[in-house]
C-alpha positions as a printed Julia matrix, in Angstrom:
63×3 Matrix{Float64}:
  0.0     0.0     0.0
  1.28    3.58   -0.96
  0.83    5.88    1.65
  1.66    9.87    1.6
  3.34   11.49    4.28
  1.73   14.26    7.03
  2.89   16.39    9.48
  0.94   17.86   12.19
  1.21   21.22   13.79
 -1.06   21.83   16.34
 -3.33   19.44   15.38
 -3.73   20.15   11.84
 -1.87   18.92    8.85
 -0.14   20.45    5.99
 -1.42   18.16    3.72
 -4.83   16.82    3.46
 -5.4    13.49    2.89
 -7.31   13.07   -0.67
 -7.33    9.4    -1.46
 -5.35    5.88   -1.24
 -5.04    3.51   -3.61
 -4.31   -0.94   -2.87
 -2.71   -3.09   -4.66
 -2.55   -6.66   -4.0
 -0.74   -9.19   -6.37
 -0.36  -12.87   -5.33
  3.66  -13.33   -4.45
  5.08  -16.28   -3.46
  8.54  -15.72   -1.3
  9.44  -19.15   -0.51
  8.52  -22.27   -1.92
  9.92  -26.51   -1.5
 10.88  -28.34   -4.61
  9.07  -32.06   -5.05
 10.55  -34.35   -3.21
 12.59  -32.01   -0.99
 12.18  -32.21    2.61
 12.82  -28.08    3.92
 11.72  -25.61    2.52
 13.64  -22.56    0.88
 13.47  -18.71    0.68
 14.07  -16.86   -2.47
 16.87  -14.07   -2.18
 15.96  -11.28   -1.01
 17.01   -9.63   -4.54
 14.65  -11.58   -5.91
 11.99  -10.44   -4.22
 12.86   -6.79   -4.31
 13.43   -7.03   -8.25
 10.41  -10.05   -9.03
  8.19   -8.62   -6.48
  8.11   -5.36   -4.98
  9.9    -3.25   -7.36
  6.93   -4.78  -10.58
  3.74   -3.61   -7.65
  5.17   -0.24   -6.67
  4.98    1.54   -9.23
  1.45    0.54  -10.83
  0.42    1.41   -6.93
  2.11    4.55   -6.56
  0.84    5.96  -10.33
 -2.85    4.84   -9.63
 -2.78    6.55   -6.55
């Protein structure tokens, strides 16, 4: 979820809130191979490159 920034003086903030935006993508981060007994995690490159870095910025330009 993007999310913008406020800061409060006095109770009020600079900047008004004026919408939000979700995006949810299924993402799987760790996975076992057939006939393996443990399971393994997927670097965490991987996930910043495969993952977040493909959802952030659809979320942050529909917002």
């Amino acid at each position: 979820m993007v999310q913008r920034l406020f800061w409060w003086v006095k109770g009020e903030t600079h900047c008004p809130y004026i919408g939000g935006h979700t995006e949810a993508v299924d993402f799987v981060d760790h996975f076992r191979g057939e006939g393996e007994a443990f399971y393994f995690n997927w670097e965490e490159r991987w996930i910043r490159d495969e993952g977040y870095m493909k959802i952030a910025p659809n979320a942050s330009t529909t917002c």
